[in-house]
C-alpha positions as CSV (number, residue, x, y, z in Angstrom):
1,X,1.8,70.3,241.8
2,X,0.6,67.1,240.4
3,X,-1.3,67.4,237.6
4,X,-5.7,67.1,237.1
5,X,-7.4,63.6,237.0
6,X,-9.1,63.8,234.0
7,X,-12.5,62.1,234.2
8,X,-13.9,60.3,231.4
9,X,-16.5,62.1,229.9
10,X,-20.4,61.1,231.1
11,X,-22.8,59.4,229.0
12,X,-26.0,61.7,228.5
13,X,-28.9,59.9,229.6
14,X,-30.5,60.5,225.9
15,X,-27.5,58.9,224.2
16,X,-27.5,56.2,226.5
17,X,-31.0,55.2,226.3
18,X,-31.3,56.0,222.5
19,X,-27.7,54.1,221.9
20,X,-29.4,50.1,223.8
21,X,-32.6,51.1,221.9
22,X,-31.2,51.7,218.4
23,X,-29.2,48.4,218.7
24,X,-31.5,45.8,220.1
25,X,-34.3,47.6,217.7
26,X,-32.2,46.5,214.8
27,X,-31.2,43.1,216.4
28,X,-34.9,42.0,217.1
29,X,-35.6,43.7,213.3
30,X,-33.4,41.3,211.7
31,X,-34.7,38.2,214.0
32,X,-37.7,38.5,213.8
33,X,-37.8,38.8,209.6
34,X,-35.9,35.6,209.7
35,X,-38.8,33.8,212.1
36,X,-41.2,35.7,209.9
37,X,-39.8,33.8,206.8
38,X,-39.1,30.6,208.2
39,X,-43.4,30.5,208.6
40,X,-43.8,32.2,205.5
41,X,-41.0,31.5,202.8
42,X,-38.1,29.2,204.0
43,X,-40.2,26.3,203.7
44,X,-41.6,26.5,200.4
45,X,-37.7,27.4,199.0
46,X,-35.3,26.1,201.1
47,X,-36.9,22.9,202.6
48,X,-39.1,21.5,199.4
49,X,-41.3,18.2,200.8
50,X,-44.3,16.6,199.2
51,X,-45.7,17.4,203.3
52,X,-45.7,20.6,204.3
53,X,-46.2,20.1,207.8
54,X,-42.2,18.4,207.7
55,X,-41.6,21.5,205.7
56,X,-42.5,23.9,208.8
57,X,-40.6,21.8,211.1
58,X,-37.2,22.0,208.8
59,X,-37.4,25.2,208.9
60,X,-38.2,25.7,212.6
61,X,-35.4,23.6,213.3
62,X,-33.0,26.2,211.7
63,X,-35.0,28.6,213.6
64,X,-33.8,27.2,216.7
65,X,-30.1,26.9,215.2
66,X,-29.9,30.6,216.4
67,X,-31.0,29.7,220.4
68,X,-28.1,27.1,220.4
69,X,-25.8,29.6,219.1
70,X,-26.9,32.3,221.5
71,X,-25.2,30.7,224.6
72,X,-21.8,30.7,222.6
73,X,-22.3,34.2,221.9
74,X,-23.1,35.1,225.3
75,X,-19.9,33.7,226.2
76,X,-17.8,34.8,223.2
77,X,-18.6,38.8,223.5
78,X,-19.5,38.3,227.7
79,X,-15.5,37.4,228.4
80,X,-14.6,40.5,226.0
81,X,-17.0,42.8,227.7
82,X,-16.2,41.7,231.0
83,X,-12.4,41.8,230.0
84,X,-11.9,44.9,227.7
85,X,-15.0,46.8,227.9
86,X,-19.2,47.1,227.0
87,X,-18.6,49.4,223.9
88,X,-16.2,47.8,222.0
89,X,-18.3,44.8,221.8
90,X,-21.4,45.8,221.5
91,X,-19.9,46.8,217.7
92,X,-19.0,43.4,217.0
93,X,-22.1,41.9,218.1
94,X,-24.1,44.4,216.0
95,X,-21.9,43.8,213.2
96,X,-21.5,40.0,213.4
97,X,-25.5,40.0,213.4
98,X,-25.9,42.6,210.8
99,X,-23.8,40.6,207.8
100,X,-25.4,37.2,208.7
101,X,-28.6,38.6,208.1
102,X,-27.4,40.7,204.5
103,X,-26.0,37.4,203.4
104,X,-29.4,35.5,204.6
105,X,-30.9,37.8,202.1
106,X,-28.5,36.9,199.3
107,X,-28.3,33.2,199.6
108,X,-29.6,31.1,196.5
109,X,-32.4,28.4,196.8
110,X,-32.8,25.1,196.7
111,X,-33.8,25.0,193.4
112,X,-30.7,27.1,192.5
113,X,-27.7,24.9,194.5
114,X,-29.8,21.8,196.0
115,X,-28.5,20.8,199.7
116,X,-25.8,23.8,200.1
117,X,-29.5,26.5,200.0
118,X,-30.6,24.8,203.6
119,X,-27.0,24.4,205.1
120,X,-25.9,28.0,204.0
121,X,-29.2,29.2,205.6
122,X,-28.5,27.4,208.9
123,X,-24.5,28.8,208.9
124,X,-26.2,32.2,208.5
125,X,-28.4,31.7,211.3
126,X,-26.0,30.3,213.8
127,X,-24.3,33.9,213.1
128,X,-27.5,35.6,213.6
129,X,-27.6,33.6,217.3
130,X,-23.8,34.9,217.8
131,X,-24.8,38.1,217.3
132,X,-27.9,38.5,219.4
133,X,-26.6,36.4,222.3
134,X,-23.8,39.0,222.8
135,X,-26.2,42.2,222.1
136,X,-28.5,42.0,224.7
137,X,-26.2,41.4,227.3
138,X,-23.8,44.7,226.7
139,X,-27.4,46.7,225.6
140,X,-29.2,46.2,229.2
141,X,-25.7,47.2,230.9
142,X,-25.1,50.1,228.7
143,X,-28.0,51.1,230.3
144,X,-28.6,49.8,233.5
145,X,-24.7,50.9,234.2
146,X,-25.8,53.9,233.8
147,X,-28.9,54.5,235.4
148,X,-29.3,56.4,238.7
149,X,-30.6,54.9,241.8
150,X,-34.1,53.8,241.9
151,X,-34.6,53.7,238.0
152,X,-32.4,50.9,237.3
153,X,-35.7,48.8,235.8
154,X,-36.7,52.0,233.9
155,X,-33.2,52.4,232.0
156,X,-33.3,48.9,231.6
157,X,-36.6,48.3,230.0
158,X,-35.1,51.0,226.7
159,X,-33.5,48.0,225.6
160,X,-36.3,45.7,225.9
161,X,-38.7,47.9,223.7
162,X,-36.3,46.9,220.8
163,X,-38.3,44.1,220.8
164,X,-41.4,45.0,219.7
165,X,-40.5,47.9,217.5
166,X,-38.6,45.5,215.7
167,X,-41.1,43.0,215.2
168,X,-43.7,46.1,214.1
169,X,-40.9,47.0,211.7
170,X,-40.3,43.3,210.2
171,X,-43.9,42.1,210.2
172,X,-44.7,45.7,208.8
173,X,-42.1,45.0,206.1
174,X,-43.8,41.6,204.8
175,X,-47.4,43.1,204.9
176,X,-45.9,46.1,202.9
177,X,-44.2,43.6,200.3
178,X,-47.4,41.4,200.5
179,X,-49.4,44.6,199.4
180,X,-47.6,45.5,196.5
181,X,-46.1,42.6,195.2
182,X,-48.0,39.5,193.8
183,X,-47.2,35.6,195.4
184,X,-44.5,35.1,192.6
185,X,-42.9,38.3,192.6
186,X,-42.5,38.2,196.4
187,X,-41.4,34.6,196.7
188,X,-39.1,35.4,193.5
189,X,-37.4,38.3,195.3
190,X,-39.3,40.4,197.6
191,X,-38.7,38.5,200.4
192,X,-35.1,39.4,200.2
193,X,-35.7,43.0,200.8
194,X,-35.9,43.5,204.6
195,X,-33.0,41.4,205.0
196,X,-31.0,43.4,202.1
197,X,-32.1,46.6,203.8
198,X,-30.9,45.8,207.1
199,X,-27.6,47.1,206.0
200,X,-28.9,50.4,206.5
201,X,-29.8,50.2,210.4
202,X,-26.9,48.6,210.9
203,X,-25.2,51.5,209.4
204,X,-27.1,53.6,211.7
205,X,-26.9,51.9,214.9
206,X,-22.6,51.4,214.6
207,X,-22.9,55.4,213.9
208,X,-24.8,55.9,217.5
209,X,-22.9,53.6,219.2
210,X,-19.5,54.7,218.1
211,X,-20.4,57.9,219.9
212,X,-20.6,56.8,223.6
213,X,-18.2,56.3,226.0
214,X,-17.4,52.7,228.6
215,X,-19.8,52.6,231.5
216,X,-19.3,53.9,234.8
217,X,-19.6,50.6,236.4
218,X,-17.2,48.9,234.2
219,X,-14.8,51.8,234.7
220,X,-14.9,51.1,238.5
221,X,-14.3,48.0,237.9
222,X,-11.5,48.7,235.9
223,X,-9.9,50.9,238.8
224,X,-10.4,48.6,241.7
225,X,-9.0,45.8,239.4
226,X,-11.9,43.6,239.8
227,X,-11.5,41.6,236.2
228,X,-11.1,38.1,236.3
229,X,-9.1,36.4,233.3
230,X,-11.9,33.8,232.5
231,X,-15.0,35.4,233.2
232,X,-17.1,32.2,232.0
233,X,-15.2,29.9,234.8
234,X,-16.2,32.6,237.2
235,X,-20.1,32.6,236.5
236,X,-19.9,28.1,236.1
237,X,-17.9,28.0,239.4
238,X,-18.6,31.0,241.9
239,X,-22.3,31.7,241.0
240,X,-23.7,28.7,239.7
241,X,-27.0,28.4,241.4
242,X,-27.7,32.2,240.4
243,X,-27.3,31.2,236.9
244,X,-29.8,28.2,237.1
245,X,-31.7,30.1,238.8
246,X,-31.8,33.2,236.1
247,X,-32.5,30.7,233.4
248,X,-35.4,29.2,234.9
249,X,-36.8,32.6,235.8
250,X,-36.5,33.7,232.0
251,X,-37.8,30.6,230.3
252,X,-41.8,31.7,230.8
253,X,-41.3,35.1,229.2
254,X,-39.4,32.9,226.0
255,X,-42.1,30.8,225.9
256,X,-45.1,33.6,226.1
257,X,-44.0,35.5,223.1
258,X,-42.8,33.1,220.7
259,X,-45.9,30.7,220.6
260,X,-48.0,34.5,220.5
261,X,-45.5,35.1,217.2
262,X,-44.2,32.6,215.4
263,X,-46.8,29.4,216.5
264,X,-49.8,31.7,216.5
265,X,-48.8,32.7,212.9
266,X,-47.8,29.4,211.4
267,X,-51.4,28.0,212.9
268,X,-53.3,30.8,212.1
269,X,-51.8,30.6,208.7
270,X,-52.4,27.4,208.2
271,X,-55.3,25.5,210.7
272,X,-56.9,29.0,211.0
273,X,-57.4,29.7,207.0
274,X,-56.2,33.1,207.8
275,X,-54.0,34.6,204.7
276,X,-50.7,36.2,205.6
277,X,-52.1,39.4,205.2
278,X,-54.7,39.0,207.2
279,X,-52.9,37.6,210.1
280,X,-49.8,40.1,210.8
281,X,-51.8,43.2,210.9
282,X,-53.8,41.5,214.0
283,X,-50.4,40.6,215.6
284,X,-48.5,44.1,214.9
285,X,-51.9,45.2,217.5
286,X,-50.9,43.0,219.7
287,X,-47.6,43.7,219.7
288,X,-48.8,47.3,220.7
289,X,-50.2,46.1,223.9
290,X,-46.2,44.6,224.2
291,X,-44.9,47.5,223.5
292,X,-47.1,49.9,225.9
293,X,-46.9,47.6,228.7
294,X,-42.9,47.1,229.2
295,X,-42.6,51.3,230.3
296,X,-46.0,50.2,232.7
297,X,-44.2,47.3,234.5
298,X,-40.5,48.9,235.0
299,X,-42.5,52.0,237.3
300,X,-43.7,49.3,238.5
301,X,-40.8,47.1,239.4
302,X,-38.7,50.3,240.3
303,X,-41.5,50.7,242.7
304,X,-42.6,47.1,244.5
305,X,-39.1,45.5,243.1
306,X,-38.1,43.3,239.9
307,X,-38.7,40.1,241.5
308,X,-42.3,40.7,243.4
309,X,-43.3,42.5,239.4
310,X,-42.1,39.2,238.0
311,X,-43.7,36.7,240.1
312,X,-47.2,39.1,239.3
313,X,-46.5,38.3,235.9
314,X,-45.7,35.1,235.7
315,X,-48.4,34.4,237.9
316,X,-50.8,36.0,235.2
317,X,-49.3,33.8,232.4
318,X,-50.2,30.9,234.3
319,X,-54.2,31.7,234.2
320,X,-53.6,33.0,230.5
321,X,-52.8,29.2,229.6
322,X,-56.3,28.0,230.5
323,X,-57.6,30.5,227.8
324,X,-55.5,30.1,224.8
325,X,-58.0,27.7,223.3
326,X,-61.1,29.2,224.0
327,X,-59.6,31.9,222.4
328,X,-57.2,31.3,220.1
329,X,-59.3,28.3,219.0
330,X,-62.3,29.9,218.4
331,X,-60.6,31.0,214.9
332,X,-62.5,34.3,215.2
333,X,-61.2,37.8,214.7
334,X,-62.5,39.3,217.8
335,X,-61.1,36.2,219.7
336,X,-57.6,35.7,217.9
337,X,-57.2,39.5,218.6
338,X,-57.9,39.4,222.1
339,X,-55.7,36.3,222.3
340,X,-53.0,38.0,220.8
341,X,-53.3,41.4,222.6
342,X,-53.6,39.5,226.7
343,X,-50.9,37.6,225.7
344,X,-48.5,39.9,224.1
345,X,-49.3,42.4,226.9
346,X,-48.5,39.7,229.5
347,X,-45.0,39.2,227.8
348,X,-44.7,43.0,228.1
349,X,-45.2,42.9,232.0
350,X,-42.3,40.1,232.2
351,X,-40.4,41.2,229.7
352,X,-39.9,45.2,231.1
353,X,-38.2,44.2,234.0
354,X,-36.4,40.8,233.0
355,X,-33.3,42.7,232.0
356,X,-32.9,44.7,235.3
357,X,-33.2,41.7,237.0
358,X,-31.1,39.3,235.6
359,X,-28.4,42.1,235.7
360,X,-28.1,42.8,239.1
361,X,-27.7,39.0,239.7
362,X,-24.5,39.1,238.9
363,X,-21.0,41.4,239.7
364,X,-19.7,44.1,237.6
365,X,-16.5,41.8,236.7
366,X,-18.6,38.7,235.0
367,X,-22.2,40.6,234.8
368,X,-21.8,40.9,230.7
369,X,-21.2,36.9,230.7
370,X,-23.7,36.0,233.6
371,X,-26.9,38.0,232.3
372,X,-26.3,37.2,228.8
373,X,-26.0,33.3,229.4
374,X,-29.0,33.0,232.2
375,X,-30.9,34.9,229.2
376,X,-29.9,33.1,226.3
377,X,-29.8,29.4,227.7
378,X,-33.5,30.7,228.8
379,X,-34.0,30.8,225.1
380,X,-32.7,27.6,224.5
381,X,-35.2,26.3,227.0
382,X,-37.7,28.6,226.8
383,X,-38.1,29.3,223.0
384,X,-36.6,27.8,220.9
385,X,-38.7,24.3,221.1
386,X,-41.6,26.2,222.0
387,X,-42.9,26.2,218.0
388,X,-41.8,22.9,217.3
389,X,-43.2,21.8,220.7
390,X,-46.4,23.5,220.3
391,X,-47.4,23.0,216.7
392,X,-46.7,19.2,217.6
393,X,-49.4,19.2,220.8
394,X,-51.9,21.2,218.5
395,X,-51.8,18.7,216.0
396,X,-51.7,15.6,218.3
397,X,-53.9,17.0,221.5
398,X,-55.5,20.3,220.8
399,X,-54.9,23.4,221.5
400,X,-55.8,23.2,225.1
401,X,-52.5,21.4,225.6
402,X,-50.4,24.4,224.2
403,X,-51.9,26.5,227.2
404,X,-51.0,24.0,229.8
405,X,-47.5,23.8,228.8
406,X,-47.6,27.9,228.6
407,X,-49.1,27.1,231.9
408,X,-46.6,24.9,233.2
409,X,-43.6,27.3,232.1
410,X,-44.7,30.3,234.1
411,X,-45.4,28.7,237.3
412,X,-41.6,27.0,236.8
413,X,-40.7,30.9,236.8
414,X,-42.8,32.1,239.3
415,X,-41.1,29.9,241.9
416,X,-37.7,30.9,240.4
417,X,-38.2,34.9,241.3
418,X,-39.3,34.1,244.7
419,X,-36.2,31.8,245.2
420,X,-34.5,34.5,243.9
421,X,-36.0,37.3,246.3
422,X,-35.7,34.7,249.1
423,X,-31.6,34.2,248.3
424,X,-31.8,38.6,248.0
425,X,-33.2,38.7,251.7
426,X,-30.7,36.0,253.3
427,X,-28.0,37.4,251.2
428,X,-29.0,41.3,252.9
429,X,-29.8,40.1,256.3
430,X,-26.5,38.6,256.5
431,X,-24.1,41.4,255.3
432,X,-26.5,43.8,257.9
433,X,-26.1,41.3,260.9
């Protein structure tokens, strides 16, 4: 008789879901607290200037430090994901992101060690990038690997709401700090806190994802002997134009929510007169609208499909362009709040669906590098010159021009999905003919 197959034991949906969440929850945490300081703190300690305007920009350029170091990542923990397996590195991602950001929180100042302060905080950040551009990538497949037929955009989105439960979290942190502590106790120490205290979700998340087991899709893949040795050659040489084509269809939803976080803080901040503390509580609302409407637009993409739900979106970030200075520039509360709230909820609408649909552009053998590069060089395009970029067309052209290139962005994505649905249709008709 021979003896039983044993099967590897099934990933409960709960675990699953709660497992991508946890992680990119914490990821997004300790992001966000570093573009949250980098407006609020990096430039006054680690970049001193007799302008602070050249200040801001120092720092934003160690900002987008991370986005340059995302792509390396991607390909770094993509061709061990592809090659040995999601859950194995989805630890080291976690873990490669979670010291960068303790030691961020440790580093001295300027005033304590001069030059070393800034180039310490940019070595830092380039781990942060490591780290995030490998966590997304094996998150969205932990889950979308896992989802049943029909609900591949709803699994998917779990991920995605890491985003802004971890931006509640950080700016919730700095308003918290900003309450109880005074300018010189916070800019002494408190600052240090959320990236200190990290260590405790990272803690937490290993701990979850420890617990589950490899993916059903990678395990096929496994069986049928489907890994390639260089899964980065594979995506550059066999799927090349689905790669440019994933990047360009990300770059709208980079764009959306970075200058509705960090520009929209630094100018409010700053052109605006709004304090610190008056600022983040009207952006953690609009990060609400984010958050609700990501769950809205995967029913709706499991429904209509990921690529018509995009080009909707998109679509609807293009007309938000032509409003971001009546609105934004009004300097109101009523109109900064409704700025904030269209425009986060818009990145919500693109967002929710992104990772479903950058996954299933790519095979089970090179889908952990494929989605994770088309996303992060999307972020390289997409966000991280869209503070620079935009704080220097406020100053030199108005805010009006900050909508058009918002503007501009989305339409360039909008006719990416469609290509993309377009190369989905030939691609179908053929393999039916």
């Amino acid at each position: 008789m021979s003896a039983p197959v044993t099967a590897a034991p099934a990933n409960s949906p709960r675990r699953v879901l709660f497992a991508s969440l946890i992680g990119t929850t914490i990821e997004f945490f300790d992001f966000y607290i570093y573009a949250t300081a980098a407006v609020l703190v990096f430039p006054k300690l680690f970049f001193p200037s007799s302008d602070p305007t050249s200040a801001v920009l120092q720092s934003f350029a160690t900002f987008a430090i991370a986005f340059l170091a995302r792509p390396i990542g991607a390909v770094l923990f993509g061709h061990f994901g592809d090659r040995i397996g999601r859950k194995a590195t989805l630890v080291a991602a976690l873990m490669t992101m979670g010291l960068s950001t303790v030691a961020i929180g440790l580093l001295p100042t300027y005033a304590s060690i001069g030059v070393a302060a800034p180039l310490l905080l940019a070595l830092f950040r380039l781990g942060q990038g490591l780290g995030l551009g490998g966590e997304w990538g094996g998150a969205v497949l932990l889950a979308t690997e896992n989802a049943p037929p029909g609900k591949e955009a709803w699994y998917g989105m779990f991920p995605q709401l890491g985003a802004p439960i971890g931006f509640i979290c950080s700016a919730g942190s700095f308003l918290l700090l900003g309450a109880l502590l005074t300018d010189e106790q916070f800019f002494s120490y408190g600052w240090r806190i959320p990236f200190v205290a990290s260590a405790l979700l990272v803690i937490v998340g290993l701990y979850v994802r420890l617990k589950i087991t490899e993916t059903p899709a990678f395990r096929k893949a496994l069986e049928r002997q489907e890994r390639v040795r260089v899964p980065m050659l594979t995506v550059f040489l066999e799927h090349t134009g689905t790669l440019i084509l994933g990047t360009v269809a990300a770059i709208a939803t980079f764009v959306i929510f970075y200058l509705m976080t960090v520009f929209a803080l630094s100018w409010g901040t700053s052109a605006l007169g709004y304090s610190k503390g008056e600022f983040l509580p009207l952006q953690m609302l609009g990060v609400v609208f984010f958050g609700v409407t990501i769950p809205v637009a995967a029913k709706i993409a499991d429904r209509i499909g990921t690529e018509r739900a995009l080009i909707g979106a998109s679509l609807a970030i293009f007309a938000f362009g032509f409003l971001f200075e009546p609105l934004f520039g009004s300097g109101g509360v009523i109109g900064v709040l409704l700025f904030l709230s269209i425009g986060l909820g818009l990145m919500g609408f693109t967002y929710g669906p992104l990772s479903a649909a950058l996954s299933e552009l790519f095979p089970t053998a090179v889908r952990y590098t494929g989605a994770s590069l088309a996303f992060t060089l999307a972020g390289i395009l997409g966000a991280s010159p869209a503070p620079y970029a935009a704080t220097y067309l406020a100053s030199a052209y108005g805010l009006s021009a900050v909508g058009y290139y918002m503007s501009a962005m989305a339409l360039l994505s909008a006719v990416a999905f469609w290509l993309i649905g377009r190369r989905r249709t030939f691609r179908l008709a053929v393999e039916n003919a």
